[in-house]
C-alpha angles and dihedrals in degrees: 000000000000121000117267100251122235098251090053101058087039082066091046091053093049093054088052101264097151091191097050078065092040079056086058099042089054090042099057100019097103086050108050087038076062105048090047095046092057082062100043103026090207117109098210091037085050091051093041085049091047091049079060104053095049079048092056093041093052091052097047092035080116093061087052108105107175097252081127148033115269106240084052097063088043092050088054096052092047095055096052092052087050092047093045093052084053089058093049095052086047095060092051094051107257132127112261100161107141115277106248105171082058089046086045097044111119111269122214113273096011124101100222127002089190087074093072105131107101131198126051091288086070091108122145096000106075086054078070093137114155131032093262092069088047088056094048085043090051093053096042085062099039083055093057122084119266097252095062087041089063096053097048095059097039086061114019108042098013088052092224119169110235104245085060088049090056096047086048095045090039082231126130106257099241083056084046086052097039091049087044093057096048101042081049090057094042096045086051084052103050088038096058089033084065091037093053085046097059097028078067 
């Protein structure tokens, strides 16, 4: 039998149906464990978070219009809550830069998950080979402002279309592309400026 599609257990939500949620919540949890792990690098904290955001997406269901997919709105949700809870552990003094060695891991069916800058300005950085250029990697990024670093993993390490980066980020796609290119080429900069520093 054909999967229930998304809009028809939406229906079904907005009728009172609890388990068509409950549909939703088992089709995108993974998803949305491992985008919020990637901010809190804790396993339990990222499953507690991502309790949260179902929670919040139950509650504003009826705000949802359809502009957009799905998956979309609820990835949007799930990355301002992630980046929210950044914010608070940053107030109270504790490292929350993004987890790269858990957005760089291998992924199943892919070669090399490191590789993950796209496009012809990918340059030095799908040559990433050993956990030292991660952690370079992962400072360059922590070192660029919140918005590039959006993008960037939107697109480069979430593997979201751009058209499904602009509807998250509320921006025109060509601004989406043109951001994306410059946050790419900053973050190269910063990443073999730090590489050169410690290679002397």
């Amino acid at each position: 039998m054909p999967e229930t599609s998304d809009e028809e257990l939406l229906k079904r939500c907005r009728i009172g149906e609890v388990q068509a949620f409950d549909a939703l919540v088992e089709r995108y949890q993974r998803r949305v464990i491992g985008l919020c792990y990637r901010h809190v690098h804790q396993y339990e904290e990222a499953c507690d978070l991502a309790q949260e955001v179902f929670a919040q997406a139950f509650h504003h269901l009826k705000d949802f219009q359809g502009k957009s997919s799905f998956s979309t709105w609820l990835y949007r949700v799930a990355l301002n809550a992630s980046y929210n809870r950044q914010r608070y552990h940053r107030a109270k003094g504790r490292d929350t830069v993004t987890s790269l060695e858990g957005m760089l891991e291998r992924r199943e069916g892919e070669p090399d998950a490191a590789a993950y800058m796209k496009g012809p300005d990918r340059g030095a950085l799908e040559q990433l080979e050993n956990a030292e250029e991660i952690a370079l990697l992962r400072q360059a990024l922590a070192a660029m402002e919140e918005d590039q670093r959006k993008i960037v993993e939107l697109v480069d390490i979430e593997e979201l279309t751009y058209d499904e980066a602009a509807r998250i980020l509320d921006l025109p796609v060509n601004t989406v592309r043109s951001r994306l290119s410059r946050a790419r080429r900053l973050l190269k900069e910063k990443f073999l400026r730090l590489r050169k520093r410690l290679e002397s």
